[in-house]
N, C-alpha and C positions, 0 to 999 in steps of 0.2 A: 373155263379158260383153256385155250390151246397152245400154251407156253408151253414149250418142250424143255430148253435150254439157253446157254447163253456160250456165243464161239466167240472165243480171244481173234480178233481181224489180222492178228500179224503171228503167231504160233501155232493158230487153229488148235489150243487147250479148250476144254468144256468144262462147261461149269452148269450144277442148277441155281436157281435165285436163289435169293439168301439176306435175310438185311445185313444193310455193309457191305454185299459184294455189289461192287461197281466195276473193276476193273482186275485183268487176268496179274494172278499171284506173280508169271514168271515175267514178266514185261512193262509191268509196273503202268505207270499212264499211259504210253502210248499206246497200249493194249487196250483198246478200249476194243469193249462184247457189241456183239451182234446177236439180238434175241432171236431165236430160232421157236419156230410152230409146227403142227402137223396138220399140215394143208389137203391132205385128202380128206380128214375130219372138219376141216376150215371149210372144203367144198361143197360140204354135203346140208354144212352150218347157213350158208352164206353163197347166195348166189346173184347175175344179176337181175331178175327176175322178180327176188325175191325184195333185193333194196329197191325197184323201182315203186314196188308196192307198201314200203314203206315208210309212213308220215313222218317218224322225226329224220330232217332234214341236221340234224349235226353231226360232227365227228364220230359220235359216239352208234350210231349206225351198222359203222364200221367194228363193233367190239369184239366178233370172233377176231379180228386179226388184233388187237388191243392186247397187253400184260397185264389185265386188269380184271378179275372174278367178277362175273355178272350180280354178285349179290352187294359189290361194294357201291357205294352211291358216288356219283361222280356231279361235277360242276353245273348247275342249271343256268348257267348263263348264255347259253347257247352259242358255246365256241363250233367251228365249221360252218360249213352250209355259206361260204362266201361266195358272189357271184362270176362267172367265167364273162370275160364280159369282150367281144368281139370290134375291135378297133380299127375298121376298113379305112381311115384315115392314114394311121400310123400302117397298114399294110402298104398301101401306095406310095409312102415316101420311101417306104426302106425296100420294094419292090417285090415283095412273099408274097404269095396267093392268097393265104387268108391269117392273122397274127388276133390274139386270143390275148387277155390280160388278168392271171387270178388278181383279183380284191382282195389281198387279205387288212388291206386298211378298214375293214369292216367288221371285224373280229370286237369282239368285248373291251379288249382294252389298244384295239388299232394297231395287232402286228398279228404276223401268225406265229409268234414265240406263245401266243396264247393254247395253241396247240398241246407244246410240249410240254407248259406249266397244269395243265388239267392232266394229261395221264402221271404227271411228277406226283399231283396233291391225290391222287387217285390210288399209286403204288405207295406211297405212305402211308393214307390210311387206311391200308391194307395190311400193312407192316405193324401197325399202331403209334407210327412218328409224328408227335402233334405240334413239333417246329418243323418248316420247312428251308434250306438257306439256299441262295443264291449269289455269285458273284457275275454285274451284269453293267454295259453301256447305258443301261436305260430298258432296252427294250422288253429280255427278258426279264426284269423286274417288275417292270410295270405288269406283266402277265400275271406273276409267281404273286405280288400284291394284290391286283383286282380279282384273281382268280380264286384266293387264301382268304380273302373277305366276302367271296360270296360262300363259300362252304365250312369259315369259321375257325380254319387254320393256322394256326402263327405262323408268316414270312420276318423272316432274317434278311434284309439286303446288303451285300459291301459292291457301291459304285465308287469311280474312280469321282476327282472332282469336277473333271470336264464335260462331265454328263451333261445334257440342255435340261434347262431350267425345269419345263413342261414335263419331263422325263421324271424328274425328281418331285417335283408335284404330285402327281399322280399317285408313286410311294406313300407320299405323306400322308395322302387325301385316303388312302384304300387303309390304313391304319399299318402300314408295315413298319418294324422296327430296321432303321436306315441307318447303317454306316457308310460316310462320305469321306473316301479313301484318299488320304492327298499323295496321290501317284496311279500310274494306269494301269488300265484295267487287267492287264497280268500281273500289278502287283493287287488290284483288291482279290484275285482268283486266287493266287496262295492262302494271301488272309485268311480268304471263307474257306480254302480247304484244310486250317489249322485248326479253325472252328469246330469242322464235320468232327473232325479226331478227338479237339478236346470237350466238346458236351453232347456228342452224338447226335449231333440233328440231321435229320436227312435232306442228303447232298441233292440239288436237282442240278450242280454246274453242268453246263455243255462239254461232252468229251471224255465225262468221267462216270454222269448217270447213263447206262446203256439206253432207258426208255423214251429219254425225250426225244430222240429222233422217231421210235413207234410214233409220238405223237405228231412228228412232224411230216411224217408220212403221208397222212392222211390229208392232207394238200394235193398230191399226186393222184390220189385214188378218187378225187372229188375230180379232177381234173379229167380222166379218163372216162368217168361216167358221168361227165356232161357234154361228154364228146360222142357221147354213143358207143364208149368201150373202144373207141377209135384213135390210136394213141398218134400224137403229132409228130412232126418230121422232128423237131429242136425245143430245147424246154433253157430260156435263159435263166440262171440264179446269181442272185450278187452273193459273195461268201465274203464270212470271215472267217470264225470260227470254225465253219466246216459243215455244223452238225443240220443244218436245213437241205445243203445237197446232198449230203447222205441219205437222209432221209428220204428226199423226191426218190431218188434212186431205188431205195428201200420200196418205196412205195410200189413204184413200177414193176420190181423184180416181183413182188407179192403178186402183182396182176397178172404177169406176165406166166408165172407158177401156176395160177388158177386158169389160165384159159379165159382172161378177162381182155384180153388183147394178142396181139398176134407178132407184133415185134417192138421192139426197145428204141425210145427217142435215143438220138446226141441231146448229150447235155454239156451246156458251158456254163461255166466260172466263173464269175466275172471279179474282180478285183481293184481294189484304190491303187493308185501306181505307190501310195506313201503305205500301204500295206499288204503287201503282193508275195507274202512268201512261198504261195501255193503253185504260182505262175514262176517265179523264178523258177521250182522244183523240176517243174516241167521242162521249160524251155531248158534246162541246164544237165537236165535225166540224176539229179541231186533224190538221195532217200530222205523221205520226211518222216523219218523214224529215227532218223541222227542231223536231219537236217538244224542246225542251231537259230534260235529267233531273231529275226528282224528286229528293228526300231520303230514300230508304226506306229503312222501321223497321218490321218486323213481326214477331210470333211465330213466324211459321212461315218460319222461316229457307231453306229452298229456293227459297222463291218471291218473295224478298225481291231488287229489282235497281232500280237507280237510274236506268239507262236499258236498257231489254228489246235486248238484241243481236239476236233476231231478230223483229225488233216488225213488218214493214214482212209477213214470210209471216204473224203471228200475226193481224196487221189485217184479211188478208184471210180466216185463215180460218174467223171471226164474219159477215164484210159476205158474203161471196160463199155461204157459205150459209142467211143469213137468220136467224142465231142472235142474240147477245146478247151483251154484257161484263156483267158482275156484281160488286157488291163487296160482300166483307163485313170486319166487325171480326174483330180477334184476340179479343174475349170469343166470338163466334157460332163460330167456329174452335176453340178449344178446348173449349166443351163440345158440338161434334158428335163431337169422339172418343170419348167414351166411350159415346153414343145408336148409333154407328156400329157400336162394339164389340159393346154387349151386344144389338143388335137382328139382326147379320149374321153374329158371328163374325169380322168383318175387323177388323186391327189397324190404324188409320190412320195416319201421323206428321201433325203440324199439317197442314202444306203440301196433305197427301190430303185431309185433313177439309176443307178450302174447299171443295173441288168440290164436297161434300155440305152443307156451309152453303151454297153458292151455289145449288144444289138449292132447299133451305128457302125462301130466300129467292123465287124465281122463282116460285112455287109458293101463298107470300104475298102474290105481286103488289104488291110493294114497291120494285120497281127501275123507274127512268123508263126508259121504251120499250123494254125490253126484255120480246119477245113470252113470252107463258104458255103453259102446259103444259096440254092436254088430257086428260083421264078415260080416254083411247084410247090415251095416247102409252107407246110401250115407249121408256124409258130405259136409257141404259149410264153409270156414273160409272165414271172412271180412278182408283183408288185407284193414288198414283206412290209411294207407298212405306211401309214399315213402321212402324208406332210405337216398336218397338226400338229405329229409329234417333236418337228424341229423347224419352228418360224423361223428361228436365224438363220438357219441353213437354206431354207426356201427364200427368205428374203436376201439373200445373195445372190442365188440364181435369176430372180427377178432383176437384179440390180443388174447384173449381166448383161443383161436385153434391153435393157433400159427402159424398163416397161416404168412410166409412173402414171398418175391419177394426172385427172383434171380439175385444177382448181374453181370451183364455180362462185358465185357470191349468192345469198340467199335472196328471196322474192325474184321476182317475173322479168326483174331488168336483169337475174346474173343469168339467164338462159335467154341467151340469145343464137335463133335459130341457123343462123347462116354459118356462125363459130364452130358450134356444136357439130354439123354437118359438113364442113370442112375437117375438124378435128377427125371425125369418126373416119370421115374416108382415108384420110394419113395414115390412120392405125390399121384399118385395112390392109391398104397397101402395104405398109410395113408387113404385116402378118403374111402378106403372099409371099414378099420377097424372101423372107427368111424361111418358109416353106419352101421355097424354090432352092435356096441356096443348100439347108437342108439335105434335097434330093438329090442334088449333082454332087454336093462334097460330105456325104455324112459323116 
């Protein structure tokens, strides 16, 4: 393992690991660590070369840059290894050269929170911690659940109650022991951190454990090297919480250290307008180290957080690479899933469709100082997770559009040919117009 250390983001204190250290003594939570490596011993470990020649296709490929002792066994469910998957459709409408889409609705349990749950259950039992707890919308829970059931871990969940159904299922289905928090999800976050203190289980929350963003990192670095080491103009991220754009960022800077790339994407932010503290911050030059929480309410419940737990890595990594915050409404959010669907074949849950409403939006030159996109620029959007994981949510964006079925009647008389082929050309048409309309007003 090439863990060196752990730097407090807002004091720059050091610390080495330690069970129970999560965050810097003097700064309390918003101090959340930055694990630091020794990247010339990383280089010499790990080159690209040498992963191209290497068969396992998972995250775990990546382990010299990992927290995690090569002797410790890690998740055989084969989290990573999602596909980059190239959208020359959705390039055209929004007018970029060439736009890219990670998959991570492909992942084990359909987010890439599955990421950060495998290095969580990995540094635990490393630690020797055989509960693991979490407070989470759904998404990371479902991870830190299916993840804890394939390697035999006890998860602890505290979800608020507004979690979708399917989210909560999952919990159930994976054997996690579930607390269903009647209040949101900053208040189930307190809860599970009263928890951490009084039976010691080990914390995986976002913003407090330093590691899960290592794990979420490795989105980034999978990104890079299916580009050819060739890092793109713009990498869009929906946020809430914080701790996935830190991590891209993370991710990049690592490459970027190693000589695995040659310059740093813009990254944006994307944001629900009913949960935008990170975008206020910005537009308002506010510290989100005393900035105080919102009241967030948004459709796309993953990215919904009252105060971003890791706001203070997410701040920086818009400012330090020249990108952007972006906000959009829950209407622009839900009907990009179904434009995202039928134009890409990707299924988006809300949360993922921001980042491509936040797209639209940029694109429209609609957002204050936040820089535009060039006719040159190769774009990557994070799709973080599946639309499986929220029918309600999808099925409002479809209502939007007004997309329904066709009613047919059974045997040879309800298909009738002429119907049928009048019907289908309507919906064509339709699909052009809105394609059109689209392009001129995104």
């Amino acid at each position: 393992m090439f863990l060196t250390g752990l730097l407090c983001t807002v004091c720059s204190d050091t610390y080495q690991p330690a069970p129970g250290r999560y965050v810097c003594d003097r700064c309390g939570e918003v101090g959340t660590l930055d694990a630091r490596y020794d990247y010339a011993a990383i280089a010499r470990a790990l080159t690209p070369n040498g992963l191209a020649a290497d068969p396992d296709r998972s995250m775990w490929r990546y382990r010299p840059l990992l927290p995690v002792r090569s002797d410790v066994a890690v998740s055989a469910l084969g989290v990573g290894g999602t596909p980059l998957i190239e959208a020359e459709r959705l390039a055209e409408r929004w007018g970029v050269e060439r736009l890219w889409i990670k998959d991570e609705g492909r992942q084990p349990t359909a987010s890439l929170k599955d990421r950060a749950s495998a290095v969580a259950l990995a540094r635990a039992a490393q630690e020797g911690a055989g509960t693991v707890t979490t407070a989470s919308t759904g998404n990371a829970a479902a991870a830190l659940a299916g993840l804890a059931a394939g390697t035999g871990q006890m998860a602890v969940i505290f979800v608020p109650h507004t979690a979708p159904e399917a989210k909560v299922a999952q919990l159930l289905a994976y054997g996690a022991f579930v607390m269903l928090v009647e209040g949101t999800y900053d208040d189930a976050f307190r809860l599970c951190q009263e928890t951490v203190d009084r039976f010691g289980w080990y914390n995986r929350n976002t913003g407090i454990n330093p590691f899960v963003g290592e794990g979420k990192k490795t989105v980034a670095l999978e990104i890079v090297e299916q580009l050819g080491w060739e890092a793109p103009d713009a990498v869009f991220v929906s946020v809430g919480d914080g701790s996935i754009i830190g991590g891209v960022h993370k991710g990049l800077r690592d490459a970027l250290k190693l000589g695995w790339i040659d310059r740093m994407p813009r990254i944006y932010g994307v944001q629900a307008a009913g949960s935008s503290y990170l975008v206020e911050a910005w537009l308002n030059g506010e510290d989100v180290r005393t900035k105080p929480p919102v009241n967030a309410s948004t459709a796309a419940d993953s990215i919904s957080a009252d105060l971003p737990r890791d706001r203070v890595k997410a701040m920086a990594a818009v400012v330090e690479t020249g990108g952007g915050w972006v906000v959009v409404d829950d209407e622009a959010i839900l009907e990009m899933i179904p434009i995202v669907s039928a134009d890409s074949g990707i299924f988006p849950e809300p949360a993922a469709a921001a980042a491509f409403a936040g797209l639209a939006e940029v694109v429209a030159g609609s957002q204050e100082r936040v820089p535009g996109l060039a006719a040159s620029d190769r774009v990557v959007v994070i799709s973080t997770g599946s639309g499986l994981k929220d029918i309600r949510g999808v099925m409002r964006g479809i209502d939007r559009i007004g997309a329904v079925p066709l009613p047919v009647r059974p045997g040879p008389d309800g298909l009738d040919p002429t119907e049928i082929s009048a019907r289908m050309e309507q919906w064509i048409e339709r699909l052009r117009k809105r394609s059109e309309n689209d392009r001129s007003d995104p």
